[in-house]
PAMAR-603054 format. One record per atom (N, C-alpha, C, O): x, y, z; atom name; residue number from 1. Coordinates in steps of 0.02 Angstrom, whole numbers, plus 50000, padded with zeros to 5 digits. Layout:
% residues N
xx:X, yy:Y, zz:Z, atomo:CA, num:NUM
...
% end
This chain:
% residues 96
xx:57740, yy:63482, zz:52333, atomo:N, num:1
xx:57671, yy:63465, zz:52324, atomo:CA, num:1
xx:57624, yy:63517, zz:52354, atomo:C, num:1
xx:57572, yy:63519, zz:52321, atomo:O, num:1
xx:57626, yy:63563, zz:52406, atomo:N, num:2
xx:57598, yy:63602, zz:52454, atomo:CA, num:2
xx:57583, yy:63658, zz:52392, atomo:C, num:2
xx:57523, yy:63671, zz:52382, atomo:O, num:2
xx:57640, yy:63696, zz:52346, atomo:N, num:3
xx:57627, yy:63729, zz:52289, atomo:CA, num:3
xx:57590, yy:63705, zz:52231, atomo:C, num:3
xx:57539, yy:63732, zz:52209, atomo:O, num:3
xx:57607, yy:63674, zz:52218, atomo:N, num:4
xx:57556, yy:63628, zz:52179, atomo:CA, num:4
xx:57471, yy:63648, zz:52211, atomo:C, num:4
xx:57433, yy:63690, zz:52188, atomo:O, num:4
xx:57457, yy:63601, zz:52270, atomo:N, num:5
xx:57392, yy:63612, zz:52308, atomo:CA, num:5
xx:57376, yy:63683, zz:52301, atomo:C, num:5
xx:57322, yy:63696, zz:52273, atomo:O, num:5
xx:57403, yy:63720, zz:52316, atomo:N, num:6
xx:57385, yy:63795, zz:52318, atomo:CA, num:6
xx:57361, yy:63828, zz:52240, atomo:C, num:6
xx:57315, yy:63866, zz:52226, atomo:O, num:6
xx:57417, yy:63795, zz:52197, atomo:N, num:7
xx:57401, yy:63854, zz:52133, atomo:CA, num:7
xx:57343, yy:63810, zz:52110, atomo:C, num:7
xx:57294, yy:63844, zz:52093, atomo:O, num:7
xx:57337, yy:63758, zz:52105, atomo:N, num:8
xx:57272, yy:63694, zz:52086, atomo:CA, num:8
xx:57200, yy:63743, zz:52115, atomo:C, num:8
xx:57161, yy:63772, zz:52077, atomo:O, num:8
xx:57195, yy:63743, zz:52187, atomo:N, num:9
xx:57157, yy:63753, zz:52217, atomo:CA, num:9
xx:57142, yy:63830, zz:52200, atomo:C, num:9
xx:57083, yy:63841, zz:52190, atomo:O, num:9
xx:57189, yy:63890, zz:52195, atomo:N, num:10
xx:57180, yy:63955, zz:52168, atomo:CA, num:10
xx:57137, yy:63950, zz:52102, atomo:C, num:10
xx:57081, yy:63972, zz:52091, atomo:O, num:10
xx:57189, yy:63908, zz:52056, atomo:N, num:11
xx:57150, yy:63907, zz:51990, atomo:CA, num:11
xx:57084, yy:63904, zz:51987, atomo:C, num:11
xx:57047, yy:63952, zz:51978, atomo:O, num:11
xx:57063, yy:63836, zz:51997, atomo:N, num:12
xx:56982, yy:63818, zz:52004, atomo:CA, num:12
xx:56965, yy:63845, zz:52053, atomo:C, num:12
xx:56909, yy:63820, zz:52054, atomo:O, num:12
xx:56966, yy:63886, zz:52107, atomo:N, num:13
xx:56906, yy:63917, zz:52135, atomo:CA, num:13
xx:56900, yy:63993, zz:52137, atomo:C, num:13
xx:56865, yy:64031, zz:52169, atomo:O, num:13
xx:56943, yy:64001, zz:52095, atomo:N, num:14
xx:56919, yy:64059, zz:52055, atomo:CA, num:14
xx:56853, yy:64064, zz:51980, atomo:C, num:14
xx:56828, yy:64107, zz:51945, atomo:O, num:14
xx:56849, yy:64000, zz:51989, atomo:N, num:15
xx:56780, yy:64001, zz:51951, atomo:CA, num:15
xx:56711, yy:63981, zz:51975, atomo:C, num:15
xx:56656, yy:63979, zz:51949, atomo:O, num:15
xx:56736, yy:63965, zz:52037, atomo:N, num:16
xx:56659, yy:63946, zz:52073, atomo:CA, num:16
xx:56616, yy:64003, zz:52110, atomo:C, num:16
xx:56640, yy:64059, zz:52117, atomo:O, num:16
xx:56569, yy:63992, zz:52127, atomo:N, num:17
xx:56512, yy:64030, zz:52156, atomo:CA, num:17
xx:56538, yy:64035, zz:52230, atomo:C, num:17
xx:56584, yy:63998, zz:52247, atomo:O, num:17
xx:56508, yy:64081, zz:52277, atomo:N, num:18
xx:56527, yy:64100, zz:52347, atomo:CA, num:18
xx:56518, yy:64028, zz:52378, atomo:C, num:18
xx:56566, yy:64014, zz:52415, atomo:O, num:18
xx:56471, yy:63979, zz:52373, atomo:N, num:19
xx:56450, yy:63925, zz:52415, atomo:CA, num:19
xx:56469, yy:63878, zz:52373, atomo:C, num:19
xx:56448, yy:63867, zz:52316, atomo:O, num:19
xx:56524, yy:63844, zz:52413, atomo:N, num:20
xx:56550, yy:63779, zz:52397, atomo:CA, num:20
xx:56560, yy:63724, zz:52421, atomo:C, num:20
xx:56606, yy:63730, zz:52461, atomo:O, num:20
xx:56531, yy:63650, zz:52418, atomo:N, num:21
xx:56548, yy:63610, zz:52475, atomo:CA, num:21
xx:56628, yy:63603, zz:52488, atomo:C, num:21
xx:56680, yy:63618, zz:52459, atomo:O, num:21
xx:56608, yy:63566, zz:52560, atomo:N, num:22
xx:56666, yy:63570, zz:52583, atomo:CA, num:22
xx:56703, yy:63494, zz:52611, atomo:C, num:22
xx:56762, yy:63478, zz:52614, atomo:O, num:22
xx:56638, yy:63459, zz:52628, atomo:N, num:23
xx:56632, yy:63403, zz:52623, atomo:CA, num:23
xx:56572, yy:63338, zz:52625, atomo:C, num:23
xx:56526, yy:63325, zz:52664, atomo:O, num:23
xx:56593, yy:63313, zz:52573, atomo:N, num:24
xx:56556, yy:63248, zz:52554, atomo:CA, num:24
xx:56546, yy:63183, zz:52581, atomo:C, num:24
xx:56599, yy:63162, zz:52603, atomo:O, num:24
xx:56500, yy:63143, zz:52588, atomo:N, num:25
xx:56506, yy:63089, zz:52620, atomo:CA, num:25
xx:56457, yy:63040, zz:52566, atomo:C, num:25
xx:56407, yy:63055, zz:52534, atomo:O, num:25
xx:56500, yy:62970, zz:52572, atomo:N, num:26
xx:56466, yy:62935, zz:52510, atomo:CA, num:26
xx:56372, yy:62911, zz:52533, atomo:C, num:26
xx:56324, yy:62907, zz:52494, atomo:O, num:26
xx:56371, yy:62898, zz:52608, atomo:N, num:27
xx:56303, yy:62868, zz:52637, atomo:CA, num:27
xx:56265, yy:62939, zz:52633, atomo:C, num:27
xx:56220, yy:62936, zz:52590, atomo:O, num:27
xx:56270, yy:62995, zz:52662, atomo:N, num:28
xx:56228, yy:63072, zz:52655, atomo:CA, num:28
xx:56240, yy:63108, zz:52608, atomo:C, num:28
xx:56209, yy:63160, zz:52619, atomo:O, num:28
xx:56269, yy:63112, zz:52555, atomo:N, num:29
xx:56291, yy:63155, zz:52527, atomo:CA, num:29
xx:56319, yy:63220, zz:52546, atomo:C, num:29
xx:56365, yy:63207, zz:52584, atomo:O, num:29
xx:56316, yy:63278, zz:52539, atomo:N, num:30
xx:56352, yy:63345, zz:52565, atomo:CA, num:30
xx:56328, yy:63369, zz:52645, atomo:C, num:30
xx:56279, yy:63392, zz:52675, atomo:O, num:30
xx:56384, yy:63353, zz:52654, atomo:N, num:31
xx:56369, yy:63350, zz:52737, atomo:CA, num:31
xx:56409, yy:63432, zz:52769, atomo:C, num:31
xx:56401, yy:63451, zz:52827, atomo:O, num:31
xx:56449, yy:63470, zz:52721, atomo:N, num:32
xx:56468, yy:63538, zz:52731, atomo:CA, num:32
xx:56495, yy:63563, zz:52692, atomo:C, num:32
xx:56545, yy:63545, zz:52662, atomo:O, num:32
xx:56440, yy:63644, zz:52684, atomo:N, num:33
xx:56452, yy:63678, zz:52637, atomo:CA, num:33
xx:56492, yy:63757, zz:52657, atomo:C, num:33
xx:56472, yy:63773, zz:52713, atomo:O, num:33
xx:56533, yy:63800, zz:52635, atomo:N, num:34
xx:56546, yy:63847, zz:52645, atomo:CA, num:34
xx:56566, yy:63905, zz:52596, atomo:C, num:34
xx:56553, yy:63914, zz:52537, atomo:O, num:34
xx:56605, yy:63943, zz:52647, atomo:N, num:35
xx:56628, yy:63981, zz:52571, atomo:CA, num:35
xx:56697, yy:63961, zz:52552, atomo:C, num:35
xx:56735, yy:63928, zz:52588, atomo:O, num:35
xx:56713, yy:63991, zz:52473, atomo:N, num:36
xx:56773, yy:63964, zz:52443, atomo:CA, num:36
xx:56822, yy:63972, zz:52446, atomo:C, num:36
xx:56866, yy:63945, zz:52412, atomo:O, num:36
xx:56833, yy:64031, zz:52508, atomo:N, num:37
xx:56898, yy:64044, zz:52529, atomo:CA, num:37
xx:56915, yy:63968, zz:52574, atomo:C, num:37
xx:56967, yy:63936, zz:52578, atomo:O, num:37
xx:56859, yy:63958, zz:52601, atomo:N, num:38
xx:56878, yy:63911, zz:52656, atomo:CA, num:38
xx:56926, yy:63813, zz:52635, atomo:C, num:38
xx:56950, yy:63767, zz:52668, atomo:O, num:38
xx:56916, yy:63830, zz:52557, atomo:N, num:39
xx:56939, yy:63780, zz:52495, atomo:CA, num:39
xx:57021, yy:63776, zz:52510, atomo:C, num:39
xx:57046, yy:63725, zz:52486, atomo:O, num:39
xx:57067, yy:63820, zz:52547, atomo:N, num:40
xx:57111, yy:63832, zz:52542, atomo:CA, num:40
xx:57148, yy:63830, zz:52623, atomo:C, num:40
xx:57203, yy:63846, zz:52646, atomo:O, num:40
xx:57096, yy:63808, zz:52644, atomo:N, num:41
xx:57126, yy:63790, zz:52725, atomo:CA, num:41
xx:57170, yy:63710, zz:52725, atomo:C, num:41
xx:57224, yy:63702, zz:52755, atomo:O, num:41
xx:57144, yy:63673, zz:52697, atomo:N, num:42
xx:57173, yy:63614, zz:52664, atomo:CA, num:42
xx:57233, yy:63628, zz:52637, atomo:C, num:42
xx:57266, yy:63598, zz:52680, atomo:O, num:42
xx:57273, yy:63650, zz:52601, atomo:N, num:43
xx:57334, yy:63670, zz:52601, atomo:CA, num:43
xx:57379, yy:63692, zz:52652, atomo:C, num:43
xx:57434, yy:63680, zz:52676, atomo:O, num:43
xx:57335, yy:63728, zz:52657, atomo:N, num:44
xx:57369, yy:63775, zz:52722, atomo:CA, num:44
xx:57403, yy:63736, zz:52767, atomo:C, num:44
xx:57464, yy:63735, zz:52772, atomo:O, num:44
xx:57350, yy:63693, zz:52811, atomo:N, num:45
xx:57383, yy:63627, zz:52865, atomo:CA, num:45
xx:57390, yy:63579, zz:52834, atomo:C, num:45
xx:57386, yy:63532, zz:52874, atomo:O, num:45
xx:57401, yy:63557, zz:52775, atomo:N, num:46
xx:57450, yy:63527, zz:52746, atomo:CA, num:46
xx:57553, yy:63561, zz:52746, atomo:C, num:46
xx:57602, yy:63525, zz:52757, atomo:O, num:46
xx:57554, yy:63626, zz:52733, atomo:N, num:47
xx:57594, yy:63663, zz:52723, atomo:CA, num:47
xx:57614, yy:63651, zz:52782, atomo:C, num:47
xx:57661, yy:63613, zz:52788, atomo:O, num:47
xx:57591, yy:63673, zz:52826, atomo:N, num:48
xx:57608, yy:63679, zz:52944, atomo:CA, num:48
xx:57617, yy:63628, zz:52935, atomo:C, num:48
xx:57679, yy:63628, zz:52939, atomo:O, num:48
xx:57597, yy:63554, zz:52920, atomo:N, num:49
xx:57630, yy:63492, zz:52977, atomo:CA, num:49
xx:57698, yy:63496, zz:52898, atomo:C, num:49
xx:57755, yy:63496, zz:52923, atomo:O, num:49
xx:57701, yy:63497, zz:52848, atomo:N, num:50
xx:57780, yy:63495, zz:52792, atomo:CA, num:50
xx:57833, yy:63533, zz:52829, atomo:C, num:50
xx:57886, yy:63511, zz:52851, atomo:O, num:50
xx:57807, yy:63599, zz:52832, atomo:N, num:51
xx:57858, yy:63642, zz:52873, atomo:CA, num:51
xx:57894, yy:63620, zz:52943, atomo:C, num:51
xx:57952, yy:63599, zz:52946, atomo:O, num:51
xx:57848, yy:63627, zz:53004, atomo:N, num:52
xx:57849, yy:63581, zz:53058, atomo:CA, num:52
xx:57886, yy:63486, zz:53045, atomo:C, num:52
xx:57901, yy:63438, zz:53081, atomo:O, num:52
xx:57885, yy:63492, zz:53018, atomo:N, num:53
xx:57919, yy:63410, zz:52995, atomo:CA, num:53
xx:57973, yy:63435, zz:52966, atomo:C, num:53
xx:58024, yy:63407, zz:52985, atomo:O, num:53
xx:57984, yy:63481, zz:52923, atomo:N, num:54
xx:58060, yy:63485, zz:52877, atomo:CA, num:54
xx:58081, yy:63521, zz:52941, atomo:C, num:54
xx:58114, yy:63476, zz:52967, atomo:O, num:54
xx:58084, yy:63568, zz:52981, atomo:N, num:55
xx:58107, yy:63599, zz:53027, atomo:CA, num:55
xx:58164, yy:63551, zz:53083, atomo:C, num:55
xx:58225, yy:63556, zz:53091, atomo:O, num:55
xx:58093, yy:63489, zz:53129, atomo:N, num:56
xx:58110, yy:63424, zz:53157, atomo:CA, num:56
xx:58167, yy:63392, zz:53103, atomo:C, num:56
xx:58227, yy:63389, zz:53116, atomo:O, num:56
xx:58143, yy:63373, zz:53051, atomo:N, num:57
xx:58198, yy:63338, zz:52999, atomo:CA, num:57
xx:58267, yy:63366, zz:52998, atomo:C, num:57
xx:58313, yy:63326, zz:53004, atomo:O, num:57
xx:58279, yy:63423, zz:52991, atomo:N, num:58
xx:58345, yy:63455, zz:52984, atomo:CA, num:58
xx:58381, yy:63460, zz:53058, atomo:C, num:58
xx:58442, yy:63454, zz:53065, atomo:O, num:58
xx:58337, yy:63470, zz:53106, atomo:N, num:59
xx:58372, yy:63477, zz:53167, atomo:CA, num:59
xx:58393, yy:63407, zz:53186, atomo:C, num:59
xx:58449, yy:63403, zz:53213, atomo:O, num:59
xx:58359, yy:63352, zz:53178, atomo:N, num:60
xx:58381, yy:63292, zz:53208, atomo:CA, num:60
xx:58455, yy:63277, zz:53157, atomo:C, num:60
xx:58512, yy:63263, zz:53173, atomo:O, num:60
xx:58424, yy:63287, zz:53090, atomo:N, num:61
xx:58500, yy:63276, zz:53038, atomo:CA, num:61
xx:58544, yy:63297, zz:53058, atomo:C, num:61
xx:58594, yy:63265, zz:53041, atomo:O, num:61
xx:58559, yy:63366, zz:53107, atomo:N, num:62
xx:58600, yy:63389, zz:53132, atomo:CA, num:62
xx:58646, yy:63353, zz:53195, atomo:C, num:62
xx:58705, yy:63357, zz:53214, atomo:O, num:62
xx:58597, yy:63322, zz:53211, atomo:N, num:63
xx:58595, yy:63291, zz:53303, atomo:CA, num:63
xx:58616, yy:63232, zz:53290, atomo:C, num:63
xx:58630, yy:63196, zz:53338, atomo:O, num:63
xx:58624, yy:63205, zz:53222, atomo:N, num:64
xx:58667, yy:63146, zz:53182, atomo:CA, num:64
xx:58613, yy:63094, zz:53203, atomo:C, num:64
xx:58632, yy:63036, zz:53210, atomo:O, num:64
xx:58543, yy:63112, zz:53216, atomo:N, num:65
xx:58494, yy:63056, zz:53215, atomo:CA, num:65
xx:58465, yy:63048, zz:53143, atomo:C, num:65
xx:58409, yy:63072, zz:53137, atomo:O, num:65
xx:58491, yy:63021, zz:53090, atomo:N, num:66
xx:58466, yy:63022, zz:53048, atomo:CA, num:66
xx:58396, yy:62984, zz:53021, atomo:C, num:66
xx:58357, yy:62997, zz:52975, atomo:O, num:66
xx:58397, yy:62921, zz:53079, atomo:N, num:67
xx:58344, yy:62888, zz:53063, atomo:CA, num:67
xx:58286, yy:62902, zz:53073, atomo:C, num:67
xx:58243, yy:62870, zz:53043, atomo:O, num:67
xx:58265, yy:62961, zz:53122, atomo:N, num:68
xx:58222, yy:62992, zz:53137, atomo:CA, num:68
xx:58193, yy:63051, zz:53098, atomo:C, num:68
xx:58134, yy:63067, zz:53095, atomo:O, num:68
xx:58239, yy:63079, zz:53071, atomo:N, num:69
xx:58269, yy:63129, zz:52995, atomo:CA, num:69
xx:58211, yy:63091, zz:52937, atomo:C, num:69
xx:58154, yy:63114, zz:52928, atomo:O, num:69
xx:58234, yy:63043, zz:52909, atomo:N, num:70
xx:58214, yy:62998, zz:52881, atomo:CA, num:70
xx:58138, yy:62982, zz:52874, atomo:C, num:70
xx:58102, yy:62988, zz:52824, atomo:O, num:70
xx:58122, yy:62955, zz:52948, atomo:N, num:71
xx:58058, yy:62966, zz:52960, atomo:CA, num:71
xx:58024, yy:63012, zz:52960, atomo:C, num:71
xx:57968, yy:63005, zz:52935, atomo:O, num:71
xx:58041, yy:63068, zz:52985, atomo:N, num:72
xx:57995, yy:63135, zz:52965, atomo:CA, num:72
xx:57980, yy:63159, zz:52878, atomo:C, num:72
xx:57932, yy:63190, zz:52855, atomo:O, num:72
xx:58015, yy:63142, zz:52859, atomo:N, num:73
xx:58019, yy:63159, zz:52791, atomo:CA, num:73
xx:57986, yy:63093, zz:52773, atomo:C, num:73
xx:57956, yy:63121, zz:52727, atomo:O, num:73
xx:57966, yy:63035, zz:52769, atomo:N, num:74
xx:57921, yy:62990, zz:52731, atomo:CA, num:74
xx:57850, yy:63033, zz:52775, atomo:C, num:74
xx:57808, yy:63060, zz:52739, atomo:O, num:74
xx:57842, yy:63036, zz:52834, atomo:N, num:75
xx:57776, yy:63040, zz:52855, atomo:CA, num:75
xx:57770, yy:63119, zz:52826, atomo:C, num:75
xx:57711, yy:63123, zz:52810, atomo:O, num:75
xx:57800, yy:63178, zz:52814, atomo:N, num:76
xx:57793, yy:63219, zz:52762, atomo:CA, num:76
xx:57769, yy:63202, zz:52692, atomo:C, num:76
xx:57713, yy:63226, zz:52680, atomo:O, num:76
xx:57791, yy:63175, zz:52654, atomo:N, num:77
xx:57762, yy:63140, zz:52616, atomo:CA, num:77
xx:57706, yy:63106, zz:52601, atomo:C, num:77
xx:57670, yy:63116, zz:52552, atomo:O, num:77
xx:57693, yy:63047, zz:52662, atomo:N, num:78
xx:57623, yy:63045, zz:52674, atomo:CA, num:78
xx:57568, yy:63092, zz:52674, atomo:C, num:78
xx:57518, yy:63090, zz:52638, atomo:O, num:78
xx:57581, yy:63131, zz:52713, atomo:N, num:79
xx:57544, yy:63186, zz:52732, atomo:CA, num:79
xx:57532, yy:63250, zz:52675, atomo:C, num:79
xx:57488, yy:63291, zz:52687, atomo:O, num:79
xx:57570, yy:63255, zz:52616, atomo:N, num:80
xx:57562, yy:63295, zz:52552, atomo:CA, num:80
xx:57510, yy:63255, zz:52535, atomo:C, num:80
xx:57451, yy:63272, zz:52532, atomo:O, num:80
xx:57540, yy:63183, zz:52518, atomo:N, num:81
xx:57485, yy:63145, zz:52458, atomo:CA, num:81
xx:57430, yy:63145, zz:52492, atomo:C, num:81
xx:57385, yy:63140, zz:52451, atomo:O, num:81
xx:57404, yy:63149, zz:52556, atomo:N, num:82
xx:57348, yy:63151, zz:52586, atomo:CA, num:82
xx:57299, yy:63212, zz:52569, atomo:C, num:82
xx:57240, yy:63226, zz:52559, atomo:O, num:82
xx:57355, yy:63237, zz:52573, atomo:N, num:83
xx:57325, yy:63327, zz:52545, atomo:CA, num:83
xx:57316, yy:63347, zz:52506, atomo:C, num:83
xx:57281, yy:63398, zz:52511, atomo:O, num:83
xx:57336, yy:63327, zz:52442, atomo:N, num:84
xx:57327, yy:63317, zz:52374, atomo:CA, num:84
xx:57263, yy:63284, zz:52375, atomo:C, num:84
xx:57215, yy:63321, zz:52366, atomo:O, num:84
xx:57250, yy:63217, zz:52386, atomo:N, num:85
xx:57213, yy:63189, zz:52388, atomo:CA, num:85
xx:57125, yy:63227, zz:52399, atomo:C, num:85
xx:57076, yy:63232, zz:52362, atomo:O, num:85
xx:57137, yy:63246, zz:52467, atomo:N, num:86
xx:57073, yy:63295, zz:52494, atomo:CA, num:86
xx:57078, yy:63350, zz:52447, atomo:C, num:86
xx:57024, yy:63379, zz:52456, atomo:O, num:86
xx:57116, yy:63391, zz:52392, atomo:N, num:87
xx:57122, yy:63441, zz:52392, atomo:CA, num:87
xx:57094, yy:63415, zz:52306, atomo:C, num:87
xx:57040, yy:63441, zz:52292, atomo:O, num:87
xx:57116, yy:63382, zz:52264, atomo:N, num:88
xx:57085, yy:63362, zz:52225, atomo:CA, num:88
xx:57021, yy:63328, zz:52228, atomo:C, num:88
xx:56994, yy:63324, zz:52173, atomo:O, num:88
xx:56987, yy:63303, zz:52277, atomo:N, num:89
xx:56924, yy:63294, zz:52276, atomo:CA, num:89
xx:56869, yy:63355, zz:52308, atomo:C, num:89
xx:56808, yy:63353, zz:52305, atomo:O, num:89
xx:56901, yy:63393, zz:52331, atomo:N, num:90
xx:56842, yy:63449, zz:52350, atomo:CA, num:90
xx:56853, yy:63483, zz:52280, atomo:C, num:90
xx:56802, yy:63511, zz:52260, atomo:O, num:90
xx:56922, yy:63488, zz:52229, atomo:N, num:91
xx:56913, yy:63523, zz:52177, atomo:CA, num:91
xx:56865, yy:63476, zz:52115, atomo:C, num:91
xx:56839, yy:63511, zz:52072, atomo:O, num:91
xx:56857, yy:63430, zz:52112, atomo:N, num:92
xx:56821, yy:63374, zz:52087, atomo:CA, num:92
xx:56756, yy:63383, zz:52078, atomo:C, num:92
xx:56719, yy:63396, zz:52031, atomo:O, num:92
xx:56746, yy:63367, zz:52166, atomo:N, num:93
xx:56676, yy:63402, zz:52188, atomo:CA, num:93
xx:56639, yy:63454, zz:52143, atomo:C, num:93
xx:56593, yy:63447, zz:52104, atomo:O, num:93
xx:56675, yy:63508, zz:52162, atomo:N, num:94
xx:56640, yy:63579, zz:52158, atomo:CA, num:94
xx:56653, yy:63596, zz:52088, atomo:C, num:94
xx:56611, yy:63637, zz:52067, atomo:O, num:94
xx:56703, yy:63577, zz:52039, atomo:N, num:95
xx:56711, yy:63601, zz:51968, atomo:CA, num:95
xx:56679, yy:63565, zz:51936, atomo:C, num:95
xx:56640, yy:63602, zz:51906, atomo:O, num:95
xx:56664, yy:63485, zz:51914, atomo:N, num:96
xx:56663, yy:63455, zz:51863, atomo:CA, num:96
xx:56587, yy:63413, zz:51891, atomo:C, num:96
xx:56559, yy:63371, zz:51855, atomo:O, num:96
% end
């Protein structure tokens, strides 16, 4: 999913203007704007806590704690679709 986020996020903001929000709020509306590199930090620490979690995941699998294994990898998971989530609505936002 982290690839996904990235080539998504490459694609479309390669067509936007230097200033892009960054985030929205439904009571104020655009509460931060920046530039469009900054569109891609959202992946990024999405990517650090996947990595950091598959890392933990494999070592405990090792340590024959699997249930903990287990758990890192659903809350990985969590944590993509979360990122997806934010990562399709700032592309939302700013393209359409």
């Amino acid at each position: 999913m982290a690839v996904f986020n990235f080539i998504s996020a490459f694609y479309f903001v390669g067509k936007l203007n230097n200033l892009v929000i960054l985030h929205y709020n439904v009571y104020l509306g655009v509460d931060l704007m920046g530039d469009r590199n900054q569109i891609y930090l959202i992946p990024l620490v999405g990517l650090s806590f996947g990595l950091a979690n598959f890392v933990l995941a494999a070592y405990f699998f090792l340590k024959k704690e699997r249930m903990l294994s287990h758990i890192l990898s659903l809350a990985t998971l969590i944590i993509q679709l979360g990122v997806s989530v934010a990562s399709g609505s700032l592309i939302l936002i700013n393209y359409f």
